[in-house]
C-alpha positions as CSV (number, residue, x, y, z in Angstrom):
1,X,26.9,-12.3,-2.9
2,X,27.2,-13.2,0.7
3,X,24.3,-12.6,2.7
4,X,24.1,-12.5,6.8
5,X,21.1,-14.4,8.1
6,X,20.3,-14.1,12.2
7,X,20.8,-17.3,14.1
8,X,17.5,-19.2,15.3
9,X,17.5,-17.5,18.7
10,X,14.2,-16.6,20.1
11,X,15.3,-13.3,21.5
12,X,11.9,-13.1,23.3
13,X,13.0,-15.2,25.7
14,X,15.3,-12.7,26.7
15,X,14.4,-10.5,29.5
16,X,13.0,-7.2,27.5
17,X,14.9,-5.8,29.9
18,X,18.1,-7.4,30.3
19,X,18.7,-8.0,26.7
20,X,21.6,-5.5,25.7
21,X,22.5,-7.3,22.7
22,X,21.2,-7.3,19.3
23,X,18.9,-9.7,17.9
24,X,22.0,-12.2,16.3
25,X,22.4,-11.2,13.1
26,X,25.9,-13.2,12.4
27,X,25.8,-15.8,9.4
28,X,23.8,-18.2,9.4
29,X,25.7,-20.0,6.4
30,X,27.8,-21.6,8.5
31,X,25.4,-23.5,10.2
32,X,23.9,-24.5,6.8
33,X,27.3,-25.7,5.4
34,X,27.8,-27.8,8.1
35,X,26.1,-31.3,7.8
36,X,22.1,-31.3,7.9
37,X,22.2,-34.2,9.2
38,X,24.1,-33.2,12.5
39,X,22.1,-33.8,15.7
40,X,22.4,-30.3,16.8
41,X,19.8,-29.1,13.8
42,X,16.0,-29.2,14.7
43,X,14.1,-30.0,11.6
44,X,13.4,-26.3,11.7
45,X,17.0,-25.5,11.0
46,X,17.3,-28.0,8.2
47,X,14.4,-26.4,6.7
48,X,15.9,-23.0,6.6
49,X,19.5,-23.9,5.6
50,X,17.6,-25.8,2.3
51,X,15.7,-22.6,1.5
52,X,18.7,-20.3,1.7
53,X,20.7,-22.5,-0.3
54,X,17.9,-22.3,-2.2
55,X,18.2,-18.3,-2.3
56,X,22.2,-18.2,-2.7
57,X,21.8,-20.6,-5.9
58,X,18.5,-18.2,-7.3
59,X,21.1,-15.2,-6.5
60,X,24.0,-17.1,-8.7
61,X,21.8,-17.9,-11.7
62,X,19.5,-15.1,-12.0
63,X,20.5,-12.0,-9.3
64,X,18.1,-12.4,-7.1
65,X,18.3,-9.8,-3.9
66,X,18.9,-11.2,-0.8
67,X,19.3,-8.0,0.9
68,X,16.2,-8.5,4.0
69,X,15.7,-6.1,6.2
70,X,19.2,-5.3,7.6
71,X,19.8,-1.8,8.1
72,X,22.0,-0.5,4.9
73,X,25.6,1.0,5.9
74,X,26.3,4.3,4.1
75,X,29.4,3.1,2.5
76,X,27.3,-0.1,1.2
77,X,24.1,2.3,-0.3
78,X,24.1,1.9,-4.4
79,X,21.5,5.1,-5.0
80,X,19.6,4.9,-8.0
81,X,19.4,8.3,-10.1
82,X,17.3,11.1,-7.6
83,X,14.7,11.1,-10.3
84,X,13.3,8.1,-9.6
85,X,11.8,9.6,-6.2
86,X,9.6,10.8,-8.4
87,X,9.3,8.3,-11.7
88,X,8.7,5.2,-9.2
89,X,5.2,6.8,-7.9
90,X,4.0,6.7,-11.5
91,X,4.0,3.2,-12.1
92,X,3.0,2.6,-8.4
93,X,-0.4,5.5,-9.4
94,X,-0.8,5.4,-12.7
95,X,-2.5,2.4,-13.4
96,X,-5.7,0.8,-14.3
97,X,-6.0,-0.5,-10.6
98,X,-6.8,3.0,-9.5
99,X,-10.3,3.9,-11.6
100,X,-12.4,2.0,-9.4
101,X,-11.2,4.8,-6.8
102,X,-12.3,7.3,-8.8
103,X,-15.6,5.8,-9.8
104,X,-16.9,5.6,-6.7
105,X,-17.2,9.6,-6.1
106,X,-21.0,8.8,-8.7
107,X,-21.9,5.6,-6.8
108,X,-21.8,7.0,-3.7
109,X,-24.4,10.0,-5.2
110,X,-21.6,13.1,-6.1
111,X,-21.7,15.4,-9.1
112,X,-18.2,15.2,-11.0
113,X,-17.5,18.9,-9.8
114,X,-17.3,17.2,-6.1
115,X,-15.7,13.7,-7.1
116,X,-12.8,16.1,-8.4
117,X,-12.3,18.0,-5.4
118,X,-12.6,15.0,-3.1
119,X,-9.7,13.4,-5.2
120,X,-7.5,16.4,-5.5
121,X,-8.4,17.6,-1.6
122,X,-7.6,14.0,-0.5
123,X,-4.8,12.9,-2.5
124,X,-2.8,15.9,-1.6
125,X,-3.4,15.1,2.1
126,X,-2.7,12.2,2.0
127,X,0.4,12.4,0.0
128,X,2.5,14.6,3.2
129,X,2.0,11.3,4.9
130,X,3.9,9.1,2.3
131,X,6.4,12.3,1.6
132,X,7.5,12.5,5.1
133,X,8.3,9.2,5.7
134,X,9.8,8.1,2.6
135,X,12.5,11.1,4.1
136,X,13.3,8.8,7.3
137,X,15.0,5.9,4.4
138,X,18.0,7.7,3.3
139,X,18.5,9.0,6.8
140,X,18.3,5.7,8.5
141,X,19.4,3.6,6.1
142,X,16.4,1.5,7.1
143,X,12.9,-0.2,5.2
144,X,9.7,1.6,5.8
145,X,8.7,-0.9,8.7
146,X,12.0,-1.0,10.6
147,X,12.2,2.8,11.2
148,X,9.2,2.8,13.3
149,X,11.8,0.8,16.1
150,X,12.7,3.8,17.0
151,X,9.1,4.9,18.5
152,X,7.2,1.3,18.7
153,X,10.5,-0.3,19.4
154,X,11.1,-3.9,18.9
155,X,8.2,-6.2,20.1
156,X,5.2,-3.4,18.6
157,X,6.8,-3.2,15.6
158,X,5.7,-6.5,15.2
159,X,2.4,-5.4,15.2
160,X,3.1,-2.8,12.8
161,X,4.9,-5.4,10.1
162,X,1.4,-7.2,10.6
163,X,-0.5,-4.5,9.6
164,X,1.7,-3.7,6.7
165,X,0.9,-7.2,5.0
166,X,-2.7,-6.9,5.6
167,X,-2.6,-3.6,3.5
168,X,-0.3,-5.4,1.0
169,X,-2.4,-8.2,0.7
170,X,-5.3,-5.6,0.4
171,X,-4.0,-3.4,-2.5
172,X,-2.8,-6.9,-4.9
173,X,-6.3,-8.4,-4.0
174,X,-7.8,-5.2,-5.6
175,X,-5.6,-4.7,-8.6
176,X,-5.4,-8.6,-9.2
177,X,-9.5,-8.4,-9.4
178,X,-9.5,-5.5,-11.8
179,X,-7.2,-7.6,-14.0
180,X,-9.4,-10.4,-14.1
181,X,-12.3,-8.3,-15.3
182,X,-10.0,-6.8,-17.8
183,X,-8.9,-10.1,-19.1
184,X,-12.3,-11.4,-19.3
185,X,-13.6,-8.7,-21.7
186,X,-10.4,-8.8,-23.7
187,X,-11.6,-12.5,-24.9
188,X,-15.5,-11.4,-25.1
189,X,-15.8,-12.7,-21.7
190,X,-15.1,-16.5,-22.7
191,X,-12.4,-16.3,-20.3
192,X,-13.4,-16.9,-16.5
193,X,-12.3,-13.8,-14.2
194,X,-10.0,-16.0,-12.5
195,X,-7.6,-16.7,-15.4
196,X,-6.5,-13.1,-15.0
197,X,-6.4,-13.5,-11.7
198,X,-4.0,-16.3,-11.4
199,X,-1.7,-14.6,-14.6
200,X,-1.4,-10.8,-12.8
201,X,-0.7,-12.7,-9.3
202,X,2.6,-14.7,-10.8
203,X,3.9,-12.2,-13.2
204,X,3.6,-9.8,-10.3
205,X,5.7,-12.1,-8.2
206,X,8.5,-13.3,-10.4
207,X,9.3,-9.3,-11.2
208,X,9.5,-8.9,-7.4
209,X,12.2,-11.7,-7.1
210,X,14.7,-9.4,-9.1
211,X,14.6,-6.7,-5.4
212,X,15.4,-3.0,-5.7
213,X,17.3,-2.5,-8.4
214,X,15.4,-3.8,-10.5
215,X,12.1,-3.0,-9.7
216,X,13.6,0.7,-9.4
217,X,14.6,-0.1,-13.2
218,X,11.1,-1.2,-14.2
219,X,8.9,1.3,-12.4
220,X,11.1,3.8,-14.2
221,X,9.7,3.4,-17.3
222,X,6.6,0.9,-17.1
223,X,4.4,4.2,-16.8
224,X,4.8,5.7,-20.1
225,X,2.7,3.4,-22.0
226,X,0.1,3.5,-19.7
227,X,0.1,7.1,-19.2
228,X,-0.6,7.3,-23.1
229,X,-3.1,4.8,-23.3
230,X,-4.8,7.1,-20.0
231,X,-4.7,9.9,-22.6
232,X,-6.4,8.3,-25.2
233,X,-8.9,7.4,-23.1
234,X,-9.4,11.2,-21.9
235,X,-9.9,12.0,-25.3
236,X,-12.5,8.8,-26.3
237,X,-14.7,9.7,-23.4
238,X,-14.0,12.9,-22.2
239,X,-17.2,14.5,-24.7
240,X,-19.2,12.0,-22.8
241,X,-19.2,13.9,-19.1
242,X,-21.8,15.0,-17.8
243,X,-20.5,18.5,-16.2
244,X,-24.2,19.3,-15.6
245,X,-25.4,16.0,-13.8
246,X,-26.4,16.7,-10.2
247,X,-25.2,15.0,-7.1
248,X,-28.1,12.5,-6.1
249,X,-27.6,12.7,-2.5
250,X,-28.9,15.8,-0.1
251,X,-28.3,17.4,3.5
252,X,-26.6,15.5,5.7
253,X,-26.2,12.0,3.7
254,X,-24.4,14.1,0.4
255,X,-22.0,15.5,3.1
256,X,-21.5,12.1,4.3
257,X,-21.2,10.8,1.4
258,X,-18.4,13.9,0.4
259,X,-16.6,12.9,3.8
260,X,-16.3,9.4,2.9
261,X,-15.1,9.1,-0.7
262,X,-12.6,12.3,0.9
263,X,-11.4,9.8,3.1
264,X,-10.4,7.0,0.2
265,X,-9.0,9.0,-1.6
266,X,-6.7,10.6,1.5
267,X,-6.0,6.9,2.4
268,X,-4.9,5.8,-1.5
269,X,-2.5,8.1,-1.0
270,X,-1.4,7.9,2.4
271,X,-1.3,4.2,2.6
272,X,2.4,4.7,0.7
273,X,3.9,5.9,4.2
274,X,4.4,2.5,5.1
275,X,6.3,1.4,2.7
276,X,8.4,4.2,0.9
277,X,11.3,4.0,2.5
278,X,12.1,0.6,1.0
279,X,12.6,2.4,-2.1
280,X,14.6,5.1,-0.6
281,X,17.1,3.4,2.3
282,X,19.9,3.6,-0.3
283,X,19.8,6.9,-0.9
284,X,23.1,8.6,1.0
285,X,22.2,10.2,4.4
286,X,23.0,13.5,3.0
287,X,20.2,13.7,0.2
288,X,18.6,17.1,1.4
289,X,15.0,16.4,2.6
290,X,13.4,19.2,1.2
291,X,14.2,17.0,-2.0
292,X,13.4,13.5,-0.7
293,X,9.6,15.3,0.4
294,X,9.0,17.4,-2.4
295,X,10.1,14.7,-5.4
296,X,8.0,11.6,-3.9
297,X,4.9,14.6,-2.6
298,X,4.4,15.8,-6.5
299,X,5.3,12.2,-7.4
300,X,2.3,10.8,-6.0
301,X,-0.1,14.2,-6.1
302,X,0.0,14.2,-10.2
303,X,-0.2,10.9,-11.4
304,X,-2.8,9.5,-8.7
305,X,-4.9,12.7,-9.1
306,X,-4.9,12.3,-13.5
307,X,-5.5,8.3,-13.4
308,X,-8.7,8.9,-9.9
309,X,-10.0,11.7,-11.9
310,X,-10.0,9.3,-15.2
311,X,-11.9,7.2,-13.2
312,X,-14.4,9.6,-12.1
313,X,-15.2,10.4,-15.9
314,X,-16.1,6.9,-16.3
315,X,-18.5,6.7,-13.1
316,X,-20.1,9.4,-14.5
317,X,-20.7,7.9,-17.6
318,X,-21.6,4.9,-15.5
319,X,-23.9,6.4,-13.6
320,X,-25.3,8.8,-15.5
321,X,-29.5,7.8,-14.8
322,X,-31.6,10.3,-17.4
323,X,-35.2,8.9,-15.9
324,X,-36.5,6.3,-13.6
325,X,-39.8,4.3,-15.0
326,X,-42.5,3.4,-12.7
327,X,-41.1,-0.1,-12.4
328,X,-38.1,1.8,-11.1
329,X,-36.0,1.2,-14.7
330,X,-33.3,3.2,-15.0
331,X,-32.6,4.6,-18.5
332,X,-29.0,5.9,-18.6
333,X,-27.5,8.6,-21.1
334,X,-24.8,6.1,-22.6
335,X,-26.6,2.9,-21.9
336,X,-24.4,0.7,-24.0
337,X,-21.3,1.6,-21.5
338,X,-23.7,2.0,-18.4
339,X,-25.1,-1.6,-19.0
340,X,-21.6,-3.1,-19.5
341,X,-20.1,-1.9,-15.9
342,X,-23.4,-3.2,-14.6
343,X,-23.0,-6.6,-16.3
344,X,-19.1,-7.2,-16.3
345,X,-17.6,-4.2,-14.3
346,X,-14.4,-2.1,-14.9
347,X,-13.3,-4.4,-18.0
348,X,-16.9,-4.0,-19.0
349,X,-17.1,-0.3,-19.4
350,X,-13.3,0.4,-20.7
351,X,-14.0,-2.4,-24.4
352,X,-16.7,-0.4,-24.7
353,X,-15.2,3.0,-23.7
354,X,-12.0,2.0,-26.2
355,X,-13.4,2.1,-30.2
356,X,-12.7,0.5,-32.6
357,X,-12.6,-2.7,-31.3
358,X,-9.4,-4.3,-32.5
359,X,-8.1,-1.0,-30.5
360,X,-10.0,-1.5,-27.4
361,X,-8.3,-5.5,-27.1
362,X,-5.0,-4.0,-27.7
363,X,-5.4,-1.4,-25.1
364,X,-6.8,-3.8,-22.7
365,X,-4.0,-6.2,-22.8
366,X,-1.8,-3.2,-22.4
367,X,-3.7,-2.2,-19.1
368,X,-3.7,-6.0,-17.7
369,X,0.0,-5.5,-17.3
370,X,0.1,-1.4,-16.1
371,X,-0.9,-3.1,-12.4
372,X,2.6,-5.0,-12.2
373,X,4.0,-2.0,-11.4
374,X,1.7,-1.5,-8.0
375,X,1.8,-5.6,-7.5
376,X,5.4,-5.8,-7.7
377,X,6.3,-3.0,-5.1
378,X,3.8,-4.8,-2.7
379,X,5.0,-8.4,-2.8
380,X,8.4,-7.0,-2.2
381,X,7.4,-4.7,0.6
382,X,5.1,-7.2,2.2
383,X,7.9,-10.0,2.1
384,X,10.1,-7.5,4.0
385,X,7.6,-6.4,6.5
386,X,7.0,-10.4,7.1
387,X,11.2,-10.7,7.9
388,X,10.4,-8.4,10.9
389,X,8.2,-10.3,12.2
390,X,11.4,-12.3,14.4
391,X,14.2,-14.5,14.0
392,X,12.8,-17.3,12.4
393,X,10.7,-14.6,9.9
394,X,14.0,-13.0,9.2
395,X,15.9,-16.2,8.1
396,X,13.1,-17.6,5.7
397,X,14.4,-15.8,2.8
398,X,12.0,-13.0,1.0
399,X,11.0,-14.7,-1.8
400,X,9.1,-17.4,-0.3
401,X,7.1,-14.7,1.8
402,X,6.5,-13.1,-1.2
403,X,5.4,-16.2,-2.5
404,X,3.1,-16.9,0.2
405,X,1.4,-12.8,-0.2
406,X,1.0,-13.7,-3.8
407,X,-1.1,-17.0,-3.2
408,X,-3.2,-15.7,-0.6
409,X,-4.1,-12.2,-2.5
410,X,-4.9,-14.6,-5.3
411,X,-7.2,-16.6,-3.6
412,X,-9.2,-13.6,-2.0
413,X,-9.3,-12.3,-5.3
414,X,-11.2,-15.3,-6.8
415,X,-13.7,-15.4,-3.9
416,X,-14.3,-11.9,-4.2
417,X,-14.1,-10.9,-8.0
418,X,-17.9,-10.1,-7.7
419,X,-17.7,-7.3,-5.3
420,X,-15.0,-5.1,-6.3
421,X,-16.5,-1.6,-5.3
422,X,-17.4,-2.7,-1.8
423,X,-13.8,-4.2,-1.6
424,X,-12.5,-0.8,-2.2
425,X,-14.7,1.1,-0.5
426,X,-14.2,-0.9,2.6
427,X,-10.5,-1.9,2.1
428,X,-9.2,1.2,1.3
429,X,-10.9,3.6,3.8
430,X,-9.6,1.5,6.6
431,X,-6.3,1.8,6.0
432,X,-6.3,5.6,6.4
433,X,-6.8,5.1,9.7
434,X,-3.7,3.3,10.2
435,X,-1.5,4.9,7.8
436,X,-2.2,8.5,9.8
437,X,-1.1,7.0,13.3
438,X,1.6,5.7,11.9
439,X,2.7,8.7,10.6
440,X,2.0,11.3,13.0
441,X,3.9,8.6,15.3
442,X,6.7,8.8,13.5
443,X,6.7,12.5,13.0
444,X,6.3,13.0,16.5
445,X,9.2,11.0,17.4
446,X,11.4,12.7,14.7
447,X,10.4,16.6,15.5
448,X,10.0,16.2,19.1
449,X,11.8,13.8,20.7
450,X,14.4,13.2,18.8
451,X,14.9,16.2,17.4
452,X,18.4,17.0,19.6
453,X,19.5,13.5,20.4
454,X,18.9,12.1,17.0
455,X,19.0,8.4,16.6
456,X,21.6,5.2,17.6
457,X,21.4,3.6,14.3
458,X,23.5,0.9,15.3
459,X,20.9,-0.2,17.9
460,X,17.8,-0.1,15.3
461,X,18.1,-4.1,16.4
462,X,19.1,-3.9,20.1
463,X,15.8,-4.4,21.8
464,X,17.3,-2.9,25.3
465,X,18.3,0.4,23.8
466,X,15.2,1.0,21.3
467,X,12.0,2.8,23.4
468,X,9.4,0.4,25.4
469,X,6.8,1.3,22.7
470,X,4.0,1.4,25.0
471,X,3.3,5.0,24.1
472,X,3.1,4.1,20.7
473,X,1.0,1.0,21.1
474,X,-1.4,3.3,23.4
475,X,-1.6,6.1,21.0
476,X,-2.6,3.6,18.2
477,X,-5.1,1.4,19.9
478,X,-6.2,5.2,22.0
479,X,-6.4,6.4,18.0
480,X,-8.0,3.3,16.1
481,X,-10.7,2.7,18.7
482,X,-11.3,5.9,20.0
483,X,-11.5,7.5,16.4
484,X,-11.8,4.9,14.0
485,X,-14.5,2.9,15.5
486,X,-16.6,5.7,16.3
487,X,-16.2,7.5,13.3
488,X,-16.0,4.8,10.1
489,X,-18.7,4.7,7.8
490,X,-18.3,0.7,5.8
491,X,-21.3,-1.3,4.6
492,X,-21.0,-3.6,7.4
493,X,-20.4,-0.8,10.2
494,X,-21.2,2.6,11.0
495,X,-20.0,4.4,13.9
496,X,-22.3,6.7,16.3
497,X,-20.4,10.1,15.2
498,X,-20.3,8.7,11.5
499,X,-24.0,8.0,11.6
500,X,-24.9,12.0,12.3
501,X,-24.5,12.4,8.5
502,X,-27.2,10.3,7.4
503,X,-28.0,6.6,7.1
504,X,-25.0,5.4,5.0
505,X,-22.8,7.6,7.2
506,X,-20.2,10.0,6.8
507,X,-16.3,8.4,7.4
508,X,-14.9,11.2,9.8
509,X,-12.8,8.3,11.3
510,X,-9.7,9.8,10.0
511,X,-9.7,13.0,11.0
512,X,-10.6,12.0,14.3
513,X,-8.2,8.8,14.2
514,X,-5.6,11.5,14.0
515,X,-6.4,14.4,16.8
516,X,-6.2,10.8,19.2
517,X,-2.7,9.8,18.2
518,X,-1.1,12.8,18.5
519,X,-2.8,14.3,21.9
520,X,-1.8,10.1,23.3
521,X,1.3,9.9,21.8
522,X,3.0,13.6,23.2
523,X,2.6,13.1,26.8
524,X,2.4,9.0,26.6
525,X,6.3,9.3,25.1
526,X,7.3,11.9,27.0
527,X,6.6,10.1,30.4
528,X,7.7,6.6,28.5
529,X,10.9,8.7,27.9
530,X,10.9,9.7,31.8
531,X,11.1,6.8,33.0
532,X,13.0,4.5,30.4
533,X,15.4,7.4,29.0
534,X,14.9,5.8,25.6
């Protein structure tokens, strides 16, 4: 399989705007199979020429995809069956990975009634993010990050692939975490957290190696065991919910607290935006959108919702306090479960939750491996994202950036295996705020301004003809400081407007993050557009 590779030149050297031409994409296999030793290779060059041989004898041996980020001619696509728009969010949703998110609806003080309607109310949101953009991949033939050229245009969109591997990095830190707590009960807690963590991060990689066919293949049809293994869990614990347990929190701080764990759950689900086209740039142009929105929409809407709302069964379990001593001792309804998420968290709570025991370790194992799914998509993503990054990015072949994502979510996920619900509380929040100006961003461009004139796919990589992207940098930083800031609620900050709803807050920072972005972005673009006619 011969893949082009851009040439090492730094086109920001180039005048922004007298570059006319496209960032060189033309093979960079010629250079390689010329000598390394030549004089006219910096080290840098010799470097790169070894690790795409490297990649072109992985790609011989075992099929590796070398694909990158190049935009995908119709005549090239190889679309997998239309089903899988809506199979692929399963194993992506449906995993162990995503109970924490639901249990966090009882720590933060709310009866199961609310938990439930938070997660439903939020995921549904949150889901018309990731539908509408995942529509822009078959259309453009394009990854997730590399459509946003055509409204951030080539330098921001830098920023943007940054972004994208912090989120990456974000969601594997989480799941690898949950693993290790998993793994740890499985061997009656002999086993040090980090073993798990250091098994789920390589498994997670060498999967992602394989590119989009076969990770299509594989989330496909990892979900079905997990899904059952989800329903037997219903049905172990299900007796156990406490329908009639009150929310803990009042006034102002319970409708903070409602806001907040609102928020996560509309960001679980939005933070998909930025990466579903990935999955979906080899789908033909012609695929009807109505289809592309509706298939990955329900495709992320049932199974998040069923494996959150899981989750919020077990949080109430958790956190189900029947009295409080005078030495402020808490005596729960199901201590024996309550006392094992205290003492050894979500792996804890699911040995116990799983009877009899021979059945809980087999389950166990079995939910170890339903995050490879979620870990897989994001090394791949991630290594993309990296690629846009620049020349040199683009010609260090995906696998090692994959590589390097894999080793550094591992190691935050050994120094912070201790703190997992703060992780996600704080983690996953935050990257709602980015995930809705990205996407009203994108819809903006694609409704408004382009809505006649369409887009010049064959300058996606032509930094002259793609916009200036200073309206969409404006309306992001305009968005993120002017909403975020001031309206977050995280353990280590809470913004003035967030603060109104108690003393732990109440996360508004979305909604607010969102009014910005648009009401920059429409007159920013259109006076951008005025002046630039881009």
């Amino acid at each position: 399989m011969v893949i082009t590779r851009p040439q090492l030149v730094d086109v920001e050297e180039n005048s922004w705007e007298n570059n006319a031409s496209p960032v060189p994409t033309s093979s960079f296999n010629s250079n390689c199979n010329s000598d390394p030793n030549s004089t006219q290779h910096a080290s840098q060059a010799r470097v790169l020429c070894q690790l795409q041989r490297a990649e072109a004898w992985l790609d011989e041996k075992m099929g590796i995809e070398t694909q990158g980020i190049d935009r995908i001619l119709e005549e090239n696509k190889q679309p997998p069956s239309l089903l899988n728009m809506f199979l692929l969010w399963w194993s992506l949703t449906c995993h162990v990975g995503s109970l924490p998110i639901g249990m966090i609806g009882s720590e933060l003080g709310l009866s199961f009634a609310q938990s439930v309607m938070a997660i439903t109310t939020g995921t549904m949101f949150g889901a018309i993010c990731t539908a509408f953009c995942g529509s822009l991949g078959p259309k453009l033939g394009l990854r997730a990050i590399a459509t946003a050229r055509f409204s951030f245009g080539y330098y921001s969109t830098k920023f943007c692939s940054l972004l994208n591997v912090i989120i990456g990095i974000g969601y594997t830190t989480v799941n690898v975490v949950v693993v290790g707590q998993i793994l740890s009960a499985v061997s009656d807690y002999k086993i040090s957290i980090i073993v798990g963590c250091v098994i789920i991060s390589i498994l997670g990689y060498l999967v992602s190696l394989f590119g989009f066919k076969i990770i299509h293949t594989y989330e496909k049809y990892s979900w079905i065991s997990i899904f059952i293994v989800f329903c037997v869990l219903y049905s172990q614990v299900g007796h156990m919910v406490d329908l009639s347990y009150p929310a803990t929190s009042k006034g102002l701080a319970h409708t903070g607290a409602f806001l907040s764990f609102l928020a996560i759950n509309f960001s679980s689900s939005a933070t998909w935006s930025c990466i579903a086209a990935d999955y979906y740039c080899n789908y033909p142009a012609t695929t009807p959108s109505w289809k592309i929105w509706t298939l990955t929409y329900l495709g992320i809407v049932i199974p998040t919702v069923f494996a959150n709302v899981l989750g919020a069964c077990l949080g109430n379990i958790a956190f189900n306090i029947t009295s409080v001593s005078d030495a402020k001792v808490h005596t729960y309804a199901y201590p024996a479960l309550a006392e094992s998420y205290q003492e050894h968290g979500l792996g804890g709570i699911l040995r116990e939750s799983y009877h009899p025991l021979w059945l809980s370790k087999i389950v166990l194992v079995l939910l170890v491996f339903s995050v490879l799914g979620n870990n897989v998509a994001t090394n791949y993503s991630v290594g993309l994202s990296l690629q846009l990054m620049g020349a040199y990015f683009h010609a260090v072949p995906r696998f090692i950036w994959s590589l390097l994502i894999a080793f550094v979510a591992m190691v935050i996920a050994t120094a912070g295996r201790e703190s997992l619900s703060t992780m996600v509380i704080n983690f996953v929040s935050m990257l709602g705020y980015w995930s809705i100006c990205f996407t009203f961003i994108l819809a903006l461009e694609d409704k408004v301004f382009r809505r006649k004139s369409g887009y010049d796919l064959e300058s996606w990589n032509v930094p002259s003809k793609l916009p200036w992207g200073i309206a969409a940098m404006t309306a992001l930083l305009i968005g993120y400081l002017g909403g975020a800031v001031t309206g977050m609620a995280q353990s280590w900050y809470i913004g003035p407007i967030a603060r109104i709803f108690g003393s732990h807050g109440g996360d508004v920072g979305i909604y607010l993050t969102g009014i910005l972005t648009a009401a920059v972005y429409l007159p920013a673009r259109w006076y951008e557009f005025k002046i630039s006619h881009r």
